[in-house]
N, C-alpha and C positions, 0 to 999 in steps of 0.2 A: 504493500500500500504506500504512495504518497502522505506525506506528513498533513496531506491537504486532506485527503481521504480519509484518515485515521481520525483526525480532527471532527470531521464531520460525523463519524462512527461513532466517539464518544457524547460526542454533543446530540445527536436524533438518534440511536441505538434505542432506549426505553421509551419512544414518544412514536416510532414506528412498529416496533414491536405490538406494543398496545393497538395503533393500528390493527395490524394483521390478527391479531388475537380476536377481535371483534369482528371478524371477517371468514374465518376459516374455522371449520365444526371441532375438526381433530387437532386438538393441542402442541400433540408432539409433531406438526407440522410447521408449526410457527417459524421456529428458530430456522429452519431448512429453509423457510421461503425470504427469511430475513437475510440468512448470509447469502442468497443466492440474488438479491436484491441488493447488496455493496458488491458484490464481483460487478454486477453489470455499471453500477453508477461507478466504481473502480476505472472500467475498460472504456467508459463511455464519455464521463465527465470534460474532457476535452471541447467534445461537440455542443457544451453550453455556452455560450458567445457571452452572456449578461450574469453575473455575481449575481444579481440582487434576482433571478429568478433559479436559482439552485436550489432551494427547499423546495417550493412546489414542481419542480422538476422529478425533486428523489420521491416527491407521494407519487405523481404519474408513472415514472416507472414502479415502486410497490406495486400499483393498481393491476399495473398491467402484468405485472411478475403473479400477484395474486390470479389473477385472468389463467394463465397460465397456467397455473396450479391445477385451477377447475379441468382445464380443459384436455391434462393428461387422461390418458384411459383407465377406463372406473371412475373415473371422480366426480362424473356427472352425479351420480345416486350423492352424491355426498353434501351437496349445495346446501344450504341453509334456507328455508321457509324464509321465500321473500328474495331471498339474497339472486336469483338466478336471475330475473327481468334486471334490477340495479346492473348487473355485472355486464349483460348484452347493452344495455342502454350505455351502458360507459364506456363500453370496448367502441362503439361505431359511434359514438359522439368525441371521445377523446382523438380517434383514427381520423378523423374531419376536422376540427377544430385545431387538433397541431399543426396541420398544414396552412390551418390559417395564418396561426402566430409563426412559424417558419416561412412563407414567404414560398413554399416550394413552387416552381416556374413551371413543373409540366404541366401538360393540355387537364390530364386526369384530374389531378391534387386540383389542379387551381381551379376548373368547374366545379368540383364537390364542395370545392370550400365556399364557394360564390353563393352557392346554394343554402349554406347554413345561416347565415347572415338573416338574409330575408327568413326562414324560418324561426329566428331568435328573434325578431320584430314581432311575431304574432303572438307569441307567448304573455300572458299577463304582465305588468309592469315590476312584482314581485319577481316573478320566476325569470323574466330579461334580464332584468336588474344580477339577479346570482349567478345565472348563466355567464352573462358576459364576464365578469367578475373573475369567475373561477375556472371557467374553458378559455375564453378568450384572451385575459389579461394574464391568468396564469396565478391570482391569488388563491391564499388558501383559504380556506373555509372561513379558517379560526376570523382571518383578516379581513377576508368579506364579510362576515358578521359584525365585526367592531366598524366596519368603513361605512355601512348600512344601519350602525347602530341597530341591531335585533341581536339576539340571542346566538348561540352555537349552534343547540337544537332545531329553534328557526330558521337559521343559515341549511343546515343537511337537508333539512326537509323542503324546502322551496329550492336546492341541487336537485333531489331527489327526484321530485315529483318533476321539476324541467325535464331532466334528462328523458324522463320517460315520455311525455308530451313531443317532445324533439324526436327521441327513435321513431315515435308513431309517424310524423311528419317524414321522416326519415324512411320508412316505410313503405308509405302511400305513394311516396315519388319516385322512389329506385329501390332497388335490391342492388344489396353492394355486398362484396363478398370481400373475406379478409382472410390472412394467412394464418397460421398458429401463434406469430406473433403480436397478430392485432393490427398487422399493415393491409391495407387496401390496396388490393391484386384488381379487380374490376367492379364496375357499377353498370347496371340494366335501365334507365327510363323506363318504367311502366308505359302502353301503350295509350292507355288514357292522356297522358301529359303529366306536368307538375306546372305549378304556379311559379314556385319560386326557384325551378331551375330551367334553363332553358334548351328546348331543343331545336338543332339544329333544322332548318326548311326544308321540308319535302320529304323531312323523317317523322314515322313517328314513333320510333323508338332509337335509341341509339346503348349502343355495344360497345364499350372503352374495354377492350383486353389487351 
């Protein structure tokens, strides 16, 4: 580990732990998912451009380390009540959203991301408001709740309920498929149309693979 790395293990070790503990049914999986969540921020940490977003950085990776976990074989039966719609809501809203805040320049990333925008506009002024906040800007929960002046609980619950509001929009206008890692390999336009993405003339569906 970098002294930069170790640092940061000392300092969120017990504040993500607890995370994942709250998140995973089998106990003695915790600590597995935690060291195998500092290898990647370890290997990865370079690719953060901005200091000041490297905490909400190492919960997006957890999230998506935890994703992972699930999504090994067998571990579907194992999800927690409740926990399985949150975890698909966050894997294809997080997989859209970071391409926003990265900027990524292909044709793919950068239609899908164009798309979330106008779907965060519909969403209540509540659920926009944490949305943007916490997908968008990249704060954390704890931060958007004090920035909004509401509560923590308030703060998860109006993510919560976004996300899932979003997937559904998400939903209704494309099927988007993703890799085991949570990356976005292709997206389908439904043949109906979407509102707030746009399809190219003379098509009515369009195929990005």
């Amino acid at each position: 580990m970098t002294k930069t790395t170790d640092e940061l293990w000392q300092l969120m070790h017990d504040g993500l732990r607890a995370f994942i503990a709250k998140r995973v049914n089998d106990q003695g999986h915790v600590d597995d998912i935690l060291q195998d969540v500092f290898v990647r921020v370890h290997r990865q940490m370079d690719t953060v451009s901005d200091p000041r977003r490297i905490v909400s950085w190492i919960y997006q990776v957890t999230r998506h380390t935890i994703i992972d976990h699930y999504r090994k074989p067998g571990r579907q039966r194992e999800i927690p009540s409740g926990l399985s719609s949150e975890l698909e809501a966050l894997n294809e809203v997080h997989a859209i959203s970071e391409m926003t805040r990265q900027g990524d320049a292909t044709e793919l990333r950068t239609e899908l991301a164009g798309c979330l925008r106008p779907m965060i506009e519909q969403l209540s002024q509540d659920y926009r408001d944490a949305i943007t906040l916490v997908e968008i800007e990249g704060l954390t929960q704890q931060a958007a709740a004090k920035h909004l002046g509401v509560s923590l609980s308030g703060m998860k619950s109006r993510v919560q309920r976004g996300r899932k509001q979003l997937k559904q929009m998400l939903d209704d206008c494309c099927l988007i498929e993703l890799d085991r890692r949570g990356g976005m390999i292709a997206y389908h336009t439904r043949a109906a149309g979407c509102d707030s993405c746009v399809v190219p003339k003379g098509s009515d569906t369009t195929d990005k693979s």
